[in-house]
C-alpha positions in Angstrom: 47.2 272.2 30.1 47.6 270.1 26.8 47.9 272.6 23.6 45.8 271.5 21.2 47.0 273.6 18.5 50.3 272.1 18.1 48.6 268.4 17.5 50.8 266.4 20.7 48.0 264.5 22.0 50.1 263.5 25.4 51.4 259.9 24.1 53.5 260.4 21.5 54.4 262.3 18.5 52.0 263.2 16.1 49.9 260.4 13.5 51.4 257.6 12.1 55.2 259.0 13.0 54.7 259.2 16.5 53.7 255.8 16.5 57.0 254.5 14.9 58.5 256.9 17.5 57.3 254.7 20.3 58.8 251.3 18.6 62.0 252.5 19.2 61.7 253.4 22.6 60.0 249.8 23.6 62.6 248.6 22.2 65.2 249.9 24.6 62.7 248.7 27.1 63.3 245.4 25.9 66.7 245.2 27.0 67.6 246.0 30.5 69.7 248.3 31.9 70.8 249.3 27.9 72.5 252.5 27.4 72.1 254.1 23.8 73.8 257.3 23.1 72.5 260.1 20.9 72.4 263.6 20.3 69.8 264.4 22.0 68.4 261.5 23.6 69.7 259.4 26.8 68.0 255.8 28.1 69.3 255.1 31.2 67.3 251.7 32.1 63.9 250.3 31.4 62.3 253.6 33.7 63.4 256.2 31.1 61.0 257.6 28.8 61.7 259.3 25.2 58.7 261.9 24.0 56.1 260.6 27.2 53.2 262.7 28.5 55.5 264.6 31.2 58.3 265.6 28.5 58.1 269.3 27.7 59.2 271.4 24.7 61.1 274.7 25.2 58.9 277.2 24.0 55.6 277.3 23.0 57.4 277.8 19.2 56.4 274.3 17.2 59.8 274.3 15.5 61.6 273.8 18.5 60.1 270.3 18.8 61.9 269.8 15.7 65.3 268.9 16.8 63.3 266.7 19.4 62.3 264.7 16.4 64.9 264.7 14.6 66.8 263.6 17.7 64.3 260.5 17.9 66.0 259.0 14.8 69.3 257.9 16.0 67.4 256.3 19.1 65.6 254.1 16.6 68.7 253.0 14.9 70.2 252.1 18.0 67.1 250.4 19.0 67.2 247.8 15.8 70.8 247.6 16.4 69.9 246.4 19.9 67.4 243.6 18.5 70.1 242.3 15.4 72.6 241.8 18.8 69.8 240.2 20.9 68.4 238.2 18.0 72.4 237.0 17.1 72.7 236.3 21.0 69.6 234.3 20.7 71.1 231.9 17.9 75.0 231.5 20.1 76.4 233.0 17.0 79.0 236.0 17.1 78.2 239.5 16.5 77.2 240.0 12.5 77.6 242.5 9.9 73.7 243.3 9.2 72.2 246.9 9.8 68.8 245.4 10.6 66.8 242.3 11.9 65.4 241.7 8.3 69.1 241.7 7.1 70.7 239.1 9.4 71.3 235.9 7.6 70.8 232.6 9.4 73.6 231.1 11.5 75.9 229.1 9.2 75.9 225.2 10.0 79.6 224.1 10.3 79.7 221.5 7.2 82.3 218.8 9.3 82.9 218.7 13.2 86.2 219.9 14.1 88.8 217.3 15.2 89.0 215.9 18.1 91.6 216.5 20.6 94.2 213.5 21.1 93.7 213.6 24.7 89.8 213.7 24.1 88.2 210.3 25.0 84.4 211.4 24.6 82.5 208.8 22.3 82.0 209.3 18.7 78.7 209.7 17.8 77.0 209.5 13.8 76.9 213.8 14.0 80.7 213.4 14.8 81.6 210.7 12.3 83.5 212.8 8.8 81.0 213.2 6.0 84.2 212.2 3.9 84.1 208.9 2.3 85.8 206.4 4.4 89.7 205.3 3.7 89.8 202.1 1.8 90.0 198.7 4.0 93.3 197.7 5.1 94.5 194.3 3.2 93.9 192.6 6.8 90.6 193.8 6.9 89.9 193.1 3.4 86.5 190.1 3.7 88.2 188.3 0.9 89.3 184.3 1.8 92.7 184.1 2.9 94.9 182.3 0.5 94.9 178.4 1.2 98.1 177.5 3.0 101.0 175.9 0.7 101.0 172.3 0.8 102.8 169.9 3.3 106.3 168.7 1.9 106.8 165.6 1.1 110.6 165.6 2.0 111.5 163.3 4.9 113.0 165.3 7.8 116.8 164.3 8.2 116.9 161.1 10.8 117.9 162.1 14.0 121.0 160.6 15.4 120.6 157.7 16.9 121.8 157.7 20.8 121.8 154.0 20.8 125.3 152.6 21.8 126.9 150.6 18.3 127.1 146.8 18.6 129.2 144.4 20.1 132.4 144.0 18.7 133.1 140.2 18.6 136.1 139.9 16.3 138.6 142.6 15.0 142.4 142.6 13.2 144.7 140.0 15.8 141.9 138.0 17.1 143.0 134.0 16.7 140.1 131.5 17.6 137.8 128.7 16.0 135.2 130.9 15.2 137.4 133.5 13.0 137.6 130.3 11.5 134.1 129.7 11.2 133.7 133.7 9.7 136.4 132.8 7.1 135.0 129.4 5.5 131.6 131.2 5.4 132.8 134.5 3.9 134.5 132.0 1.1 131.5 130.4 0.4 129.7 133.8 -0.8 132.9 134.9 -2.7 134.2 137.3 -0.1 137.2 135.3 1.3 139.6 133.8 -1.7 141.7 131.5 0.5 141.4 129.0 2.8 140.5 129.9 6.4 143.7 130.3 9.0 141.7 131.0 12.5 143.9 134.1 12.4 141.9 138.0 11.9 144.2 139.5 9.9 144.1 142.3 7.3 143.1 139.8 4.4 140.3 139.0 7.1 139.3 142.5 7.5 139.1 143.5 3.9 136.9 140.6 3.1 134.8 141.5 6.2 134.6 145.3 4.8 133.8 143.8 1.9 130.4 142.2 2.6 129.5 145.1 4.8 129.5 148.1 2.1 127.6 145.1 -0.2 124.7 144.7 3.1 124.9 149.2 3.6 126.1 148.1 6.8 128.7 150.4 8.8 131.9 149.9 6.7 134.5 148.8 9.7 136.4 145.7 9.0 135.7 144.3 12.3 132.8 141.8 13.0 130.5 143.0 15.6 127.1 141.7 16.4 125.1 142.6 13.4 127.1 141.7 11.0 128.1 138.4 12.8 123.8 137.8 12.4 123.8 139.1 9.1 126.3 136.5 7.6 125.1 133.8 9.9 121.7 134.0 7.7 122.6 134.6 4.7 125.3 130.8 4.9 125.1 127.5 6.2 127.2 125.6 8.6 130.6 125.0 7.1 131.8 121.2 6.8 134.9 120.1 8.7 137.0 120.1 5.3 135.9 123.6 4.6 137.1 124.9 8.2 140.2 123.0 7.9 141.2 122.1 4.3 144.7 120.5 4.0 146.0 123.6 2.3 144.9 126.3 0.0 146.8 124.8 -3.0 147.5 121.3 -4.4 150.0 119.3 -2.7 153.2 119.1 -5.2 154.5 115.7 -6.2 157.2 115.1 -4.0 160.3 114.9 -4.5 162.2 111.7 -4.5 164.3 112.4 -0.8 160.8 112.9 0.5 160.1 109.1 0.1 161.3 107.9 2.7 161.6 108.5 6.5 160.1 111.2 8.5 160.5 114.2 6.2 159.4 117.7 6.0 158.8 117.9 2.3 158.8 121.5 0.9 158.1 122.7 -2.4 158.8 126.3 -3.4 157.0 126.1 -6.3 153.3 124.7 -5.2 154.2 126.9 -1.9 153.1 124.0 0.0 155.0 121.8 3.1 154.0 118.2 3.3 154.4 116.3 6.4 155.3 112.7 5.3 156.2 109.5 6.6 157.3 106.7 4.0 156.3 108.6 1.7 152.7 109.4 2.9 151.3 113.1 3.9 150.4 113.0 7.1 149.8 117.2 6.9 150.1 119.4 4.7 149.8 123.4 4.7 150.9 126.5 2.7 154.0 128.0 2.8 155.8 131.6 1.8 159.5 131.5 1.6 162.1 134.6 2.1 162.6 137.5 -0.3 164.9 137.8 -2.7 167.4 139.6 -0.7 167.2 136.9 2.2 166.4 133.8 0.1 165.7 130.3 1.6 168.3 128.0 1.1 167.2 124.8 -0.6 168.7 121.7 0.1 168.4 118.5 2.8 168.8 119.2 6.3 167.8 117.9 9.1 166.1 119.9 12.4 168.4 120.8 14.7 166.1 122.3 17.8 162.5 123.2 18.9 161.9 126.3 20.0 157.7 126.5 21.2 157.6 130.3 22.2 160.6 131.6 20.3 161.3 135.0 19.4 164.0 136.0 16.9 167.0 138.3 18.1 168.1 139.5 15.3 164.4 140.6 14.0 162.9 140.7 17.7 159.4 139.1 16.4 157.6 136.0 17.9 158.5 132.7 15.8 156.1 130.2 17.6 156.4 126.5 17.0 160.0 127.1 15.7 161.8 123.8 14.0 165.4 124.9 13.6 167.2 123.1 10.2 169.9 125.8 8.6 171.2 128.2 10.9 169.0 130.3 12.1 166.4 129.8 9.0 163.2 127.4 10.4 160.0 126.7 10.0 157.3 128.1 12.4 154.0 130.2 12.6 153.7 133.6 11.2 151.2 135.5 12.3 152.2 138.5 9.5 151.4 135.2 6.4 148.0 134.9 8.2 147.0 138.1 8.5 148.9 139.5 4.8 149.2 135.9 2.6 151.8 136.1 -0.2 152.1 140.1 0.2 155.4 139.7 2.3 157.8 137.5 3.0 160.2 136.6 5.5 164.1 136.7 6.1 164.5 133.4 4.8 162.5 131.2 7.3 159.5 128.9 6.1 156.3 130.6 7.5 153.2 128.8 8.1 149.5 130.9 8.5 147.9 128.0 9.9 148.3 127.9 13.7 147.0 125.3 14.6 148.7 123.1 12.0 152.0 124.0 12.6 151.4 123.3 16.4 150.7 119.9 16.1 153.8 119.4 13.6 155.9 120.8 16.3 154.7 117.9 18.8 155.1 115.5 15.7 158.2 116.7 14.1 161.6 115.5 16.5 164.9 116.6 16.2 166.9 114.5 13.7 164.5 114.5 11.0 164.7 115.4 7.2 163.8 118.4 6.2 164.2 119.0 1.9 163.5 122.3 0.1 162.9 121.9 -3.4 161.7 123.6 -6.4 
């Protein structure tokens, strides 16, 4: 029996309210299995019904229906609560703020993409690239030309040094032979050599040799090895036989009167010079150095005494080749010291001789018995 009085028409409340009444409770439909508590209402699931044709009002009394009503109100606030959740569920964003559906703002767009983990290795993709404005390129990066590379120096790299083995030495300081000779006569003729040439390398030898080395910026040694031996070759010519064996450095003195006759050794302290003379015509002739001051050479005639070919003094204990005794134990012979040093030294009173060779073939001329005159 449906009272018609009261205006419930068996689907709802009454006019335009009872419509808005059933909003509310399709909207807990909606959502399954939603519970919304009020004061007077209960869903329980999508089978419950709020104000349907079956519900009944206590007492025929109309204003007991009214705290049914009134009771309908906090279901509909519960039911637009339930769509503001289920429309921010809808969007993935968390739970908002708004009271309604019409009041809930739009889900905020993040403005930059959060930072990737370090151990993240996913791609980068343009949504991911930072809206900021890119770092400035490093200089290595930078598309200017590089800067042109500094020029090659000119300066000549140090010479390595060379492993080669240094040339042949062919004559040094004590070497005696023809072809010192030869180097002698052809250092005099470019100024290097200022005497007559012995055959004997001495230290008068090995200065001049020194000499024309620092002039050619060749290795500064004093001995004569293979290139400069070829240097001095071509820069000279052959020397003549009077050049290799002059008859002494300096003029021949006049001789003195005793020397005019007979086999005599004519020696002159003053020209430095010993004439080998036979009625009174030089056979030889070749320079002389006399003793020091402290032990003089006695001047006066003698006559030699003994030959001595490989003598060597006892009181001195040095070699007096070619030795022709004539005043005790003063004589004339070779002196390797006057070749190699010249007028630098002197002896202990003998006559020394600097040319070997000259003196030898006095001693095979010279017999004992004859003159010998020391003069000034």
């Amino acid at each position: 029996m449906v009272d018609t009085d009261s205006g419930w028409d068996g689907r709802g409340g009454r006019g335009q309210r009872g419509a808005r009444d059933t909003r509310g409770a399709r909207a807990a439909d909606a959502i399954p299995n939603l519970r919304v508590a009020g004061p007077d209402s209960r869903v329980t699931g999508p089978d419950s019904r709020v104000d349907g044709p079956d519900s009944r009002v206590a007492g025929p009394d109309r204003r007991t229906a009214l705290p049914g009503r009134r009771a309908a109100l906090p279901g509909r606030r519960a039911a637009a609560v339930s769509l503001v959740a289920l429309a921010a569920l809808a969007t993935g964003c968390g739970p908002g703020t708004a009271t309604g559906a019409q009041d809930a703002s739009p889900p905020v767009r993040p403005t930059q993409a959060a930072a990737p983990s370090p151990t993240r290795t996913a791609p980068v993709t343009d949504d991911a690239k930072p809206r900021t404005a890119p770092p400035p390129p490093s200089p290595s990066a930078s598309t200017a030309p590089p800067a042109p590379a500094p020029a090659p120096t000119t300066a000549r790299p140090a010479p390595e040094p060379s492993t080669a083995p240094p040339p042949r030495v062919l004559m040094r300081t004590g070497s005696e032979s023809d072809r010192v000779r030869e180097l002698q006569a052809r250092l005099r003729q470019i100024g290097h050599f200022g005497r007559n040439p012995t055959g004997y390398y001495g230290s008068v030898t090995a200065d001049a040799v020194r000499s024309f080395q620092a002039k050619r910026s060749l290795p500064v040694t004093g001995s004569t090895d293979e290139v400069t031996w070829q240097r001095l070759l071509a820069m000279t010519r052959v020397p003549k036989a009077a050049e290799l064996r002059p008859p002494t450095e300096r003029p021949v003195a006049a001789p003195d009167e005793r020397c005019l006759k007979g086999r005599v050794l004519c020696i002159s302290k003053n020209s430095r010079t010993l004439a080998w003379m036979i009625d009174g015509k030089v056979v030889s002739a070749m320079d002389v150095r006399f003793g020091s001051e402290y032990t003089p050479t006695r001047e006066g005639v003698f006559e030699v005494f003994w030959k001595s070919r490989d003598h060597v003094s006892t009181l001195y204990d040095t070699p007096m080749p070619y030795a022709l005794f004539f005043s005790g134990g003063q004589a004339v012979h070779y002196s390797a010291d006057f070749a190699a040093n010249g007028y630098g030294g002197a002896s202990h009173g003998c006559v020394n001789v600097r040319d070997k060779k000259k003196v030898a073939a006095l001693f095979d001329q010279v017999r004992t018995g004859d003159k010998v005159v020391v003069y000034w």
